[in-house]
N, C-alpha and C positions, 0 to 999 in steps of 0.2 A: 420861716425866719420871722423874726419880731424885730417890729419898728422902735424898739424901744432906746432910749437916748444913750448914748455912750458914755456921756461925760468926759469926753477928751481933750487933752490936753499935746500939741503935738509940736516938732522941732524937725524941719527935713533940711538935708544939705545935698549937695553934690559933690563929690570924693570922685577926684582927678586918681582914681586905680581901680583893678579891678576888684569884683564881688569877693571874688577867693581872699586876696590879701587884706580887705577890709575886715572879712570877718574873721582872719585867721588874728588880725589885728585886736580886735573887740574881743576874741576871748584869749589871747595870751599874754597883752600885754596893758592889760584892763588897768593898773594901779598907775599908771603913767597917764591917765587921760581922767579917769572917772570922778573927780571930786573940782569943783571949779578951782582954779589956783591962786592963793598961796595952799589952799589945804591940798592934803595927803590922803592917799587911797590905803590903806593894808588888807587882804586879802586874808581872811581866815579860811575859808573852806570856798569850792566853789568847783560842785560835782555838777558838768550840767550833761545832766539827763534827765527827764520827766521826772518829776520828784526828790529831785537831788539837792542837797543846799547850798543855798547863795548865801554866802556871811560875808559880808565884811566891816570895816572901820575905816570913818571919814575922819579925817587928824586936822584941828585947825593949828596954825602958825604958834597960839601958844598952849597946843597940847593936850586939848578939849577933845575930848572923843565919842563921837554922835554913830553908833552900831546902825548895820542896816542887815537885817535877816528878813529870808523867804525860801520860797521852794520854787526850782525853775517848775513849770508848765509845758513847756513845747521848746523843742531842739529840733530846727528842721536847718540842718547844718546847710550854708550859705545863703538862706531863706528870712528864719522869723526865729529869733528868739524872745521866750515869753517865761515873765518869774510876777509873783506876786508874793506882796507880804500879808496876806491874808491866814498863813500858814507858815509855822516852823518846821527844819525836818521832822521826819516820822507823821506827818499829817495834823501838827499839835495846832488848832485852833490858837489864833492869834487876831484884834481887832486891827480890822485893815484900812489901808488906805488907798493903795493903788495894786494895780495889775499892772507890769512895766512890758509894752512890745516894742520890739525893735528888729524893723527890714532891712532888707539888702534885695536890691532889685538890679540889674544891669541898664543900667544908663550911656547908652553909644558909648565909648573907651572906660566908661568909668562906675561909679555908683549912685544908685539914689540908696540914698542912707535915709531913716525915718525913724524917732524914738519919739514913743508916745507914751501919756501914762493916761491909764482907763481908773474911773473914781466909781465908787458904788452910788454917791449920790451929787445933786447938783453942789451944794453946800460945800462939800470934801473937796470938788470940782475949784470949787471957786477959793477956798482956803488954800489949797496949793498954787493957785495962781496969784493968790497976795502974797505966799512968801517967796516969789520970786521965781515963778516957774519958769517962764521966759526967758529973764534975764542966766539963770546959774545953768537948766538946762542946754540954753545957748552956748556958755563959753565952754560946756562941754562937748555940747559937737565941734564948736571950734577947735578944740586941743584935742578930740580923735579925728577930727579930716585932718589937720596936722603933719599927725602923727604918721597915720597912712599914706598920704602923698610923701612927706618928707623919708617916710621908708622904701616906699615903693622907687622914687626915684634916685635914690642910692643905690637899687638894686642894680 
């Protein structure tokens, strides 16, 4: 194993439900949490298995539409999903920015939720962290633990 830096960038919550409905939550009901709000998530393709694609489109309030493609990485169903946009489907070489992972671990009744984004260099590292990594990834854990709790205890 190599010591060499990560570049990480990370956002952990606690999600009052279990691992199952969280992540059953994270991948079906992804356009209702993923974009911080007022914008909009839309969903073009989103095959997740090992090399499958992630497409979608972030919608802002007036209409602006900022595409996000990659190819998932790893599906280790209620575990760790992993997509990077270093690649389009079919393996098409694309100049990257992050590697996106995101846990599910079981935390006494409920989740530890963890969504991290890995940078190829310090610089990338720290460019995402000026445009708001913090803050926009924040209020989207906040609006998928939400989401989760508020579904789970309807159930």
């Amino acid at each position: 194993m190599t010591d060499l830096p990560l570049h990480e960038l990370a956002i952990e919550r606690h999600i009052a439900a279990p691992v199952s409905h969280v992540y059953k939550i994270w991948m079906e009901r992804l356009p209702e949490w993923w974009a911080p709000k007022p914008w909009t998530t839309e969903v073009v393709e989103m095959d997740a298995r090992p090399g499958g694609r992630s497409a979608m489109n972030m919608v802002s309030p007036d209409g602006e539409v900022s595409p996000v493609e990659g190819v998932f990485l790893e599906i280790a169903p209620e575990q760790r999903i992993v997509f990077t946009d270093a690649f389009r489907a079919g393996w098409i070489p694309h100049p990257p920015f992050m590697t996106g992972i995101f846990a599910f671990a079981p935390d006494g009744e409920g989740t530890a939720y963890r969504a991290a984004a890995r940078h190829w260099d310090e610089a990338t590292m720290q460019s995402h962290s000026e445009m708001g990594f913090e803050a926009g990834w924040g209020a989207v854990a906040d609006q998928f633990k939400a989401l989760c709790e508020e579904t789970w205890v309807a159930r």
